[in-house]
N, C-alpha and C positions, 0 to 999 in steps of 0.2 A: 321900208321896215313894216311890219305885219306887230300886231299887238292885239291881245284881250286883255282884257280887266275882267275879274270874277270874285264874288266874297271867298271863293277855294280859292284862288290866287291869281297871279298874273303869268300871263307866258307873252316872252319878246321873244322876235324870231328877225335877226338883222341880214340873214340870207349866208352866214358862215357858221352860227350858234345858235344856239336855240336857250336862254333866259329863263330858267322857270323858278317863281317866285312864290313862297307857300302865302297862303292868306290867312289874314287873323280870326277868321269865323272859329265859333268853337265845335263847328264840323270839322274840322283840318286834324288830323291825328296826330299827336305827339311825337310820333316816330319823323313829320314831315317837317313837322315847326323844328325840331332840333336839328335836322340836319339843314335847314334852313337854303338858302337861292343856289339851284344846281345850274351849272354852266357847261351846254351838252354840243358837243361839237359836232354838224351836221354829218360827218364822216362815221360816225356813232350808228346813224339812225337808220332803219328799215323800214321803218312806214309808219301816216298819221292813218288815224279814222276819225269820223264823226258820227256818235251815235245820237238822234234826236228821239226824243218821246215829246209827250203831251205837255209837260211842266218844264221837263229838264233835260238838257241831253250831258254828251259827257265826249270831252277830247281822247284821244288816248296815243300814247306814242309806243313804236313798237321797236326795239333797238336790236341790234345786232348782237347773235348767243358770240358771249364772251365777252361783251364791250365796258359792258360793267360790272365789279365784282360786288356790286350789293345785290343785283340779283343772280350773280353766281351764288352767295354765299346763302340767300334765303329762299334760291330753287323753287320762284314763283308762287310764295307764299305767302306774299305781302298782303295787306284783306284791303279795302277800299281807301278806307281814310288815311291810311300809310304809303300808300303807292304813288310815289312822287311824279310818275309818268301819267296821270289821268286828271283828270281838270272840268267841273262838272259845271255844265253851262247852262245859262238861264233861257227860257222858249225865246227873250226877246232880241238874246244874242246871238243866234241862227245862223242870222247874214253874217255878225263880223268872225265865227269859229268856221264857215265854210269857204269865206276869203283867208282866215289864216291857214287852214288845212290845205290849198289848193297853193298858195305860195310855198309853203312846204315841199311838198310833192312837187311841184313845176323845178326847183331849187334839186333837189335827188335826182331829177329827169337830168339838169342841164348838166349837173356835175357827173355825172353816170356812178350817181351813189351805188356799188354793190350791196347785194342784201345777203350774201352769204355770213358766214358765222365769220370772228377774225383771232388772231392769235396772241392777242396781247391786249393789255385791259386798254383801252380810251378814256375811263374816264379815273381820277385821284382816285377814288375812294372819302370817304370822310378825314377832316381833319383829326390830327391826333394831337395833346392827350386827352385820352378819353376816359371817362371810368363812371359804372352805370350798376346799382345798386336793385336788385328783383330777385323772387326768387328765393334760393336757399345760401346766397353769397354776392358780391361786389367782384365785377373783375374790371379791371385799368389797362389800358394799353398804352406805354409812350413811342410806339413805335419799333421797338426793336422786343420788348418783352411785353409779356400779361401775369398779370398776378392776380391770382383766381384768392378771396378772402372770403370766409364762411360768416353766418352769424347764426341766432341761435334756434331759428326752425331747419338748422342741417343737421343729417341723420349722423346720429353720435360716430361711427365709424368713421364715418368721414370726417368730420371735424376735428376729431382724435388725429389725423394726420400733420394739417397746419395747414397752413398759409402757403400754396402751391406758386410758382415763379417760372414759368415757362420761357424761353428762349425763341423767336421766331425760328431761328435755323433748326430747332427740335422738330419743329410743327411742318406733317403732309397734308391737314386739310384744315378746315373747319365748317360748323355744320351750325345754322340757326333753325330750332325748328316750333314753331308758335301752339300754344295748347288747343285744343280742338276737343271737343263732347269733355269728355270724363278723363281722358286721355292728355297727358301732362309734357309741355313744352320744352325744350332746353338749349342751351348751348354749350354744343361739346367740339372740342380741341383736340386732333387725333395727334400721336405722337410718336415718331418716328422710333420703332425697335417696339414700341409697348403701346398698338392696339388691345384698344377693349371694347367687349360689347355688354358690361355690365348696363342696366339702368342709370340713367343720369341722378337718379336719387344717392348710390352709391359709389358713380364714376368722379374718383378726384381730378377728373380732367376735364368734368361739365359742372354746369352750373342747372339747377332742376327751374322750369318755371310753372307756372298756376294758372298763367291767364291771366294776370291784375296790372292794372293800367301801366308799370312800367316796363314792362315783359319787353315789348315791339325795341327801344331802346338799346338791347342787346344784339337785334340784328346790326345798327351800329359798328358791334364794336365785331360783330362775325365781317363785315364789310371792309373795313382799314385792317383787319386781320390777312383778311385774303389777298386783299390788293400788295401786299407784300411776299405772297406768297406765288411759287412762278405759277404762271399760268397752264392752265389745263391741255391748253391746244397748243403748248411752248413742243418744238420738237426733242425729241427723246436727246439727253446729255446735257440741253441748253438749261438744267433745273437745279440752280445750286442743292447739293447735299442729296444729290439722288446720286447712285452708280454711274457710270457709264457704258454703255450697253453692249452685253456680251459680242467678241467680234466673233464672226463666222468662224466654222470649226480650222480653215484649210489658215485664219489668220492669227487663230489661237494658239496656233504649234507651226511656228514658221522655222523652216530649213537653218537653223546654225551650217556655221562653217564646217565640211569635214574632219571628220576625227576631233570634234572640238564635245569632249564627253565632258568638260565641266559646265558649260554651255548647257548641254540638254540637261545637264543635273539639277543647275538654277531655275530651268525651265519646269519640270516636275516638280520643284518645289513651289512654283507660283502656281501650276495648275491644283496643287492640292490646296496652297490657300483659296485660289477664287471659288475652291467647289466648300469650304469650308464655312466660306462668306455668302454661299447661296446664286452669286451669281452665276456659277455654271451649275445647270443638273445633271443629275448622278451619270445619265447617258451623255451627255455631254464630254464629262468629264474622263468616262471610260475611253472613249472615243480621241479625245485626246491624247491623253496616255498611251494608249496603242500608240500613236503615229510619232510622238515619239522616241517610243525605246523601239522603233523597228531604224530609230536611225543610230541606236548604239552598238 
């Protein structure tokens, strides 16, 4: 077993998991302490590094696109003190983060870790319920729903709406995105039939944030959102509450029985619904239709 100890925290590495334990310095970002000891399964992991400077250096782990949905959800925007994958080491501990980095790596060598992207998340996500207060509203997650609650620096328009109650099965995405210069952070909730690209000041499907210390906490709850959500690299069909994907034209309009005309009549009628529903397009659809009233 491979082990640091660091006022950032502790990482155990028992050669199947990788341990990472936030530290109580009051360097450590709020976003880490709350999510508190992640248990990362070497099947996860793409690669370590170790970066050394003159004072301090810094571990850093590099995991596979897709393996976790908190950094699917915050799309590499975590700032330092939040980023539960980096571990800032002291000049005197040199020796023991180049024996843990090199156990690592030996460990992916022997298992023939892939470092490709994978199709389904590895790791939970955050425990749920959650519910996290920033910004211009409170949203809570128990896992199946979010309920987005205003208070009273939300712009009157929106507040005027109420207390919004989201469904996971409504929700195609979600999006955490952290304030930066002048320009204002949020977490928005996209929803199935009723995209929007208003401002999050005005979108009752986001929450607006500032920048103020408990901003980072909402990626959280973008985190146990997603991981409930199918995965990005899931193959087409495998996505509850998505379509199922248009079949090719010659499958679309398959041969009924001869002389069987209420047969292709039922059939025209499902092809004007699915062009109605958007899953087939307008050539699509023509195209079908021809083939078959050439069999009436």
């Amino acid at each position: 077993m491979a082990e640091i100890i660091q006022k950032d925290g502790t990482w155990t590495f028992d050669g199947d998991t990788l341990r990472l334990t936030p530290g109580r310095d009051k360097n450590v970002g709020l976003l880490r302490r709350t999510l508190g000891e992640l248990v990362l399964p070497l099947k996860a992991l793409a690669g370590i590094s170790l970066e050394q400077g003159k004072r301090a250096g810094r571990l850093r782990l590099r995991l596979r696109d897709g393996a976790d949905p908190l950094l699917h959800a915050t799309g590499g925007r975590l700032g330092e003190p939040h980023d539960p994958y980096q571990l800032i080491v002291e000049s005197d501990r040199f020796g023991v983060a180049e024996y843990f980095t090199e156990e690592v790596r030996t460990a992916l060598l022997l298992d023939q870790i892939p470092s490709e992207p994978v199709s389904e998340y590895l790791l939970p996500g955050p425990s749920v319920p959650l519910s996290v207060s920033a910004g211009d509203g409170t949203v809570s997650f128990d896992g199946e729903r979010v309920r987005l609650e205003w208070n009273w620096k939300t712009e009157d328009a929106k507040a005027a709406a109420g207390t919004r109650t989201l469904a996971v099965t409504e929700l195609t995405g979600v999006e955490w995105q952290p304030a930066a210069g002048l320009e204002n952070g949020h977490l928005r909730f996209t929803v199935r039939h009723a995209p929007t690209k208003a401002p999050a000041k005005y979108d009752p499907n986001a929450v607006e944030l500032w920048g103020f210390k408990k901003d980072p906490l909402m990626a959280l709850v973008a985190a146990a959102v997603q991981a409930r959500l199918p995965h990005p690299a899931a193959p087409a069909g495998e996505r509850p509450g998505e379509p199922e994907p248009a079949l090719p034209l010659a499958a679309a309009a398959p041969a009924p029985a001869e002389d069987d005309h209420d047969a292709l009549l039922r059939r025209l009628r499902e092809l004007g619904e699915l062009h109605r529903s958007g899953v087939l397009t307008d050539e699509e659809f023509t195209l079908a239709k021809q083939a078959v009233l050439k069999r009436m």
